[in-house]
N, C-alpha and C positions, 0 to 999 in steps of 0.2 A: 615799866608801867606807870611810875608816880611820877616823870619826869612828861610823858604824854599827856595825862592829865591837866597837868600845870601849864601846857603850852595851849590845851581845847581853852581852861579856864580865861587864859589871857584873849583870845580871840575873841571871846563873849564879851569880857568887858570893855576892852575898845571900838568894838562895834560893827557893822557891817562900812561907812566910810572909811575905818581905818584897815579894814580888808583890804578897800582899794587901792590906798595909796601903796601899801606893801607890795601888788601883782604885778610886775615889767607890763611897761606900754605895748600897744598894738602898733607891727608894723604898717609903715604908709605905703603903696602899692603904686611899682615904677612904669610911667605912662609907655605905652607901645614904640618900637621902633619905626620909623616910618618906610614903605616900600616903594617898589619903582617897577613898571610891569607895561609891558607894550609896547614900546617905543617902534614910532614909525617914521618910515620919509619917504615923502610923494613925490614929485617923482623918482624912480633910483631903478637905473641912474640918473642923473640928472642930464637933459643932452640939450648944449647951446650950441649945436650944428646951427640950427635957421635964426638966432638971436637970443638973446637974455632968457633966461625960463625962471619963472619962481619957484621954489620947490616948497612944502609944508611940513613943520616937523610936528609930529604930536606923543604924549604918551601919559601915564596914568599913575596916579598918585595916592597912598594910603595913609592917616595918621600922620597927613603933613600939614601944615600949614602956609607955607610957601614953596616956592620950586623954580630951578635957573634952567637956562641951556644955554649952552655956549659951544664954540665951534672952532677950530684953529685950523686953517690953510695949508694946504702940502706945501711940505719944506719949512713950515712956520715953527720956531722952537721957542717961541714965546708961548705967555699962558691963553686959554679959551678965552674967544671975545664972544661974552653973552649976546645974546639974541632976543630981544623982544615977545613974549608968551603970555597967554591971556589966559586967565581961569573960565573952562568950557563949565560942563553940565556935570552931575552927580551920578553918577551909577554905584546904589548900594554905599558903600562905604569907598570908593573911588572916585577920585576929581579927575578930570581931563584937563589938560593943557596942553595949547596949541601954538605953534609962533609961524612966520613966514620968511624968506631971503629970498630977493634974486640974484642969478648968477650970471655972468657974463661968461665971454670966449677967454678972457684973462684969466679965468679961473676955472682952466681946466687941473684934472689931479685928482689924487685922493685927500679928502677931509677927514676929520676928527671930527668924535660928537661928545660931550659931555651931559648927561642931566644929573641936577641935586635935588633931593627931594628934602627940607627943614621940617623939623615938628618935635615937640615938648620934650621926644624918647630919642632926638639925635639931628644927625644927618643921614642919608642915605642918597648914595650915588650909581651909576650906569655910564660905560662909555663901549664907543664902536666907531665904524669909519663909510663914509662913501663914498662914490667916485662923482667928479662931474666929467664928463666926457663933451666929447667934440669932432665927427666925422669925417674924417675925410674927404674930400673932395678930387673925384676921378673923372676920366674923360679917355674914351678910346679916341685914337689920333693916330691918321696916317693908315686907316684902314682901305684896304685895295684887293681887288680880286684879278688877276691875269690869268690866261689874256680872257680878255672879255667877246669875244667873239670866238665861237666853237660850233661843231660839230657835237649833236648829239651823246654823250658817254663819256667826251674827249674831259682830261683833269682841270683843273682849275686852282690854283694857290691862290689862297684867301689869308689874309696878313693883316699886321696891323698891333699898335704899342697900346697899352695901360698905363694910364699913368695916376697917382697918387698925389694931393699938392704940388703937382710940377713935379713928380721925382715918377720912373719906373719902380712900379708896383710889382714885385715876383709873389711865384708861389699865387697865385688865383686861378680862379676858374675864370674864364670865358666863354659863352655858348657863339655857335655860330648860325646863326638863323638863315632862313630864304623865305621868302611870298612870291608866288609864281603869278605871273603877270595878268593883269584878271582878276586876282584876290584881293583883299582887305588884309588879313592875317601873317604875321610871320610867325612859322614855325621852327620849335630848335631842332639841326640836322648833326650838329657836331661840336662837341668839349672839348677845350686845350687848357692847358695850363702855361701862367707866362712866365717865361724865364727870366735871369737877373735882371736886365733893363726894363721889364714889364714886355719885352716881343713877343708875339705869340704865331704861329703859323700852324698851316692846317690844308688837306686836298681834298677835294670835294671836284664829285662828277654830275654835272648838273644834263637831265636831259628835256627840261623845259627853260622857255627864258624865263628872268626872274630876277628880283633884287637880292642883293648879299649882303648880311651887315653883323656886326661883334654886338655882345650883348654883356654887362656885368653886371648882377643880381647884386642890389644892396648885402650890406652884412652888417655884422654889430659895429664895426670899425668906420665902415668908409660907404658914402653914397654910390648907390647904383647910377651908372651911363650907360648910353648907346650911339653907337658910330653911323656915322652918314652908311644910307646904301648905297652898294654899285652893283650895275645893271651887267649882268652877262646874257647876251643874244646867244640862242642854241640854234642852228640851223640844220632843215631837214637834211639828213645825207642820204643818198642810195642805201637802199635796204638788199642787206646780202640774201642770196638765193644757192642753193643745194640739189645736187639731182641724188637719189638716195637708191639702195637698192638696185642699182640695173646692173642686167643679166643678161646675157644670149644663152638662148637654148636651144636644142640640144648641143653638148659635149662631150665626148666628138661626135662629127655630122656627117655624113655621106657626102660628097661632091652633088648639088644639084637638088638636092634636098631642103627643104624653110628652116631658117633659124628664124625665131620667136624671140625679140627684146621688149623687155619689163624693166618699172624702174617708176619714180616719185621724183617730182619736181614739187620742193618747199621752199617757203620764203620766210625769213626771218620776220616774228609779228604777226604774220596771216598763217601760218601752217601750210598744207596741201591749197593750193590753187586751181582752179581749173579753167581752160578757153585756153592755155597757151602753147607754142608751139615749138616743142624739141624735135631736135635733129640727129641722125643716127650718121655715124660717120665710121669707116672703117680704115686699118692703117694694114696692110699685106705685112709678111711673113719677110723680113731684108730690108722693107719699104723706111724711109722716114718720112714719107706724106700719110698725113688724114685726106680720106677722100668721102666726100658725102652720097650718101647712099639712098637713105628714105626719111622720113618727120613720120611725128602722128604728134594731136593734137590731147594735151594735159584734160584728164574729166574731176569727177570726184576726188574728194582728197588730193588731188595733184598727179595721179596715178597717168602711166600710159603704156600702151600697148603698140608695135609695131613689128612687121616680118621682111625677109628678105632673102634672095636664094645665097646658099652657102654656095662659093666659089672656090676659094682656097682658105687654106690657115691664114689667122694673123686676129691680132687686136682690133673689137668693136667700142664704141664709147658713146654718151650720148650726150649734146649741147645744149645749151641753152641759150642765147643770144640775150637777153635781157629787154627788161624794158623800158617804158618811162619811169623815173625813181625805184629801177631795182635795177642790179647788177648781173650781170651773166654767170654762169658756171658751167662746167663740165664735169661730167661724171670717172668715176676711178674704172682703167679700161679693163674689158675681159675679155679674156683670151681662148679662141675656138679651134681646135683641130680637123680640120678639114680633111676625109679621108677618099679617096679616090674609088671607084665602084670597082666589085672585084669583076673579075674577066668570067664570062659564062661558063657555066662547068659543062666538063664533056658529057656528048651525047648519051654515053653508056649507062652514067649516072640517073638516078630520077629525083626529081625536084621534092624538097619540104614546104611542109610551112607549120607556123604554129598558130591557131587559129583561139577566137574564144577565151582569148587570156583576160581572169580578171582578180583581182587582188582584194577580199573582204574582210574585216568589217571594215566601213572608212567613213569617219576618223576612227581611231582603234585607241584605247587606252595603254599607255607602257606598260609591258612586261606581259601583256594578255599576247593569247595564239593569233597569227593575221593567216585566214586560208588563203591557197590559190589552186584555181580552175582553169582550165584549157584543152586544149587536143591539137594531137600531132599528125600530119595528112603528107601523106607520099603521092605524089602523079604515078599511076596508072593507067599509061597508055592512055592519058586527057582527062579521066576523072581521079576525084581526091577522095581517095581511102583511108581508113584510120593505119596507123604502122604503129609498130613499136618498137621506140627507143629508147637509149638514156639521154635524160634532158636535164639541165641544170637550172636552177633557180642564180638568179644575180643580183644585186639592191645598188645602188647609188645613194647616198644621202645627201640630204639638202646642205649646197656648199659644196660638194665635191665635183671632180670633174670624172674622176675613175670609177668604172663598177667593177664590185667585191665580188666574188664566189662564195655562195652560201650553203650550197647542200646540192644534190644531182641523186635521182628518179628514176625509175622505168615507167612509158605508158603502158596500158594494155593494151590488148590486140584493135582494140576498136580505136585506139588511140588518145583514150581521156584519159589527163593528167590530175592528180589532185595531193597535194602536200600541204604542210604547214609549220611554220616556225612562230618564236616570239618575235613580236616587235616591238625594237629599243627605240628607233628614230626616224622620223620624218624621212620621205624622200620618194626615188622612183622603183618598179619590180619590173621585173621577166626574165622569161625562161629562154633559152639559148639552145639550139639542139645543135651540137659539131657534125653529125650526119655521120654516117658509115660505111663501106663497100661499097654499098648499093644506093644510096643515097647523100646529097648533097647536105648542110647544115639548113639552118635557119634560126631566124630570130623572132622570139611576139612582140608586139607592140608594148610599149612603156605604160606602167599603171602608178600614180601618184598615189601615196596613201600617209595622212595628219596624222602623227602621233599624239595624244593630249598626255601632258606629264600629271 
C-alpha cells in the first residue's frame, strides 16, 4: 500500500507533460495495398483474317498511383514489352486505364498480358493470355455434277474438293444446294463430310432442271466459300401406266354364256384417267396366241367395263396401247373355265328351277346373320308348281374361283325357301337343287353381298 502511494505521489509532482513523455508513441497506420479489377481486351479474339486490327486493352485500378501493361508474343521468352496506357475517368475510388496495339498477320498466336498497379502500400499485379487469330482461306474447286443430262428420278453424283490455304481441308461439312430454274434462291438438299484430301461426293435425284453447287459455312477457323454451279437438264420421260384390278366373270361359265371384264387403268402422277381405250384380248386353253376380242373405253377414275361370249377355257387379259408421253401396259391374266352345256335330261324327268332368289341385308356387317329367300318349281305338265326339295346354299368369295358348300334345306310344299347363316366375307350366293327321281337339278341366279368389317 505505501509503495502505491509513493508512485500516485511522484506522478503529481512531475506533472501532466511528464505523463506524456512516459506513455509509448501512437502507431502510424500502413497506406492501402493497391488492386487490379477488370481487365479487358477488345477485340478477343483478335482476327487479322481481312488486315491489321487494333485491339484495346483496359482495366481498373485502386490505391494506385501509377499503372503499366505490357504484352509478350507467343513463343517470346523475353520480358513484357509495355504498351502505351492513358489515365481514363474515376469511378468512386477506381481509375481506368486504357492503351491500344495493332496487330498484323505476323502476329498471329497466343499472347501474354501483364498489368502492374504502383501505390504508396506496394505493387500489385494481374496477368492472362489471348489469342490473335487468322482465318483460313477456303475455296470449293473442281466441283461437277454427272451426267448432266437425265431423265426425270435418274442419280446424279455431285463432287467436288475443299480446300484450306491450298491444302485439302478434312473432316468439314459441306452442304449441297440446287435452285430450280426459274428461281432466285438455293436451297440446301444434302450434307457430306470431306474426306483426307478435303473430297467430298454425294447422289442426288434431281426431277427438275436446275443448278448444283457445294456450299462451306464459315467457322471460327476458316472463311466460308461457294463453288461455281452446274446445270443439270431433267427431261420429261414417258409416264408409266397400270391396268389394276381386272377380272372375267363369271368362273366357271357355261359355254355360250357372257363373261363380264372389270379392271382400272392408272397412270403414274394423274391416277385413274378416263377417254382411254383398253383392249380385251384372249389367249385359248394350249394356245400361245393373244387374240383380241373386244375394247371399251376407260370412264371415272380410269375404271372400264366390257363383255363377251364365253367360248372355251383359257386366259383373258386387258391392254393398253399407250399414248402420247405415257407408256403402254397390260394387265396380270385371268383365267376362266369354260364349261360345256349339259345334254337335255330325259323326258321322264320333270324340269326345276329356282326362282326369286335373293340374298339380304346388303351391305351386311361381319359376323351378323345374311337371310336368303327363294322357291323351288317343278314343270308340271307346262305349268311351275312349288315341290319340295333339298336344296343347298353355296358362297364364292371375292377372289376365288370355287364355290364352297355351306349348309342344305328342305322347301316346303309350296316350294319357299328360307334359311340363314353368318356372314364372314364379301362375295357371291345361291342355292343349287341336285334334283331327284323325279326331277332334274337346277341352279338360282348369283347374288353379290358387301361385307363391312
Amino acid at each position: 500500500m505505501l509503495q502505491r502511494i509513493r508512485v500516485a505521489a511522484l506522478a503529481v509532482m512531475v506533472g501532466a507533460g511528464a505523463l506524456v513523455a512516459l506513455a509509448p508513441s501512437a502507431a502510424t497506420a500502413a497506406p492501402p495495398a493497391p488492386e487490379i479489377a477488370r481487365v479487358t481486351i477488345s477485340p478477343s479474339p483478335i482476327d487479322v483474317t481481312n488486315g491489321p486490327a487494333t485491339a484495346t486493352f483496359s482495366f481498373f485500378t485502386k490505391n494506385a498511383d501509377t499503372a503499366e501493361f505490357q504484352l509478350k508474343a507467343p513463343g517470346d521468352v523475353s520480358v513484357h514489352t509495355p504498351i502505351t496506357i492513358t489515365k481514363g475517368g474515376t469511378f468512386g475510388s477506381w481509375t481506368k486505364w486504357t492503351g491500344t496495339k495493332e496487330f498484323k498477320s505476323t502476329d498471329v498466336g497466343k499472347w501474354s498480358w501483364l498489368a502492374i498497379a504502383h501505390g504508396s502500400g506496394g505493387d500489385k499485379s494481374a496477368n492472362g493470355t489471348f489469342d490473335v487469330v487468322k482465318k483460313l482461306d477456303t475455296a470449293v474447286v473442281r466441283f461437277d455434277a454427272r451426267p448432266n443430262v437425265i431423265d426425270k428420278g435418274d442419280p446424279v453424283r455431285v463432287s467436288g474438293r475443299l480446300l484450306a490455304d491450298g491444302k485439302g481441308y478434312a473432316g468439314q461439312t459441306v452442304s449441297i444446294a440446287f435452285r430450280e430454274r426459274g428461281s432466285g434462291a438455293y436451297r440446301e438438299v444434302a450434307k457430306v463430310t470431306t474426306g483426307g484430301s478435303g473430297w467430298f461426293a454425294a447422289t442426288v435425284r434431281p426431277h427438275v432442271t436446275g443448278w448444283w453447287r457445294a456450299e462451306f459455312a464459315a467457322t471460327a477457323a476458316a472463311k466460308g466459300s461457294v463453288s461455281d454451279g452446274e446445270l443439270v437438264i431433267v427431261k420429261r420421260g414417258k409416264l408409266d401406266s397400270r391396268i389394276v384390278g381386272f377380272g372375267a366373270r363369271p368362273d366357271p361359265v357355261d359355254k355360250g354364256d357372257k363373261l363380264t371384264f372389270t379392271g382400272a387403268l392408272v397412270i403414274d402422277g394423274r391416277g385413274g384417267v378416263a377417254g382411254e381405250r383398253v383392249g380385251i384380248f384372249f389367249k385359248a386353253a394350249g394356245s400361245g396366241r393373244w387374240e383380241y376380242v373386244t375394247s371399251a373405253e376407260t370412264g371415272r377414275h380410269g375404271r372400264f367395263w366390257a363383255s363377251a361370249e364365253a367360248v372355251a377355257s383359257g386366259w383373258w387379259r386387258a391392254e393398253y396401247a399407250g399414248d402420247r408421253g405415257v407408256n403402254g401396259s397390260v394387265s396380270d391374266a385371268d383365267w376362266v373355265k369354260v364349261n360345256e352345256p349339259a345334254p337335255p335330261p330325259p323326258p321322264e324327268k320333270a324340269d326345276t328351277r329356282l326362282i326369286k332368289f335373293n340374298a339380304y341385308p346388303e351391305p351386311i356387317k361381319r359376323g351378323r346373320f345374311l337371310k336368303f329367300t327363294g322357291k323351288l318349281q317343278a314343270d308340271d305338265e307346262g305349268t311351275w308348281e312349288g315341290y319340295s326339295g333339298k336344296v343347298a346354299l353355296f358362297f364364292k368369295p371375292v377372289g376365288s374361283k370355287k364355290w364352297q358348300y355351306v349348309k342344305s334345306f328342305w322347301s316346303g310344299d309350296s316350294g319357299r325357301l328360307y334359311t340363314k347363316v353368318k356372314a364372314w366375307n364379301s362375295g357371291h350366293w345361291r342355292f343349287v337343287f341336285k334334283g331327284d327321281e323325279d326331277t332334274y337339278g337346277s341352279s338360282s341366279r348369283k347374288d353379290y353381298v358387301r361385307v363391312k368389317r
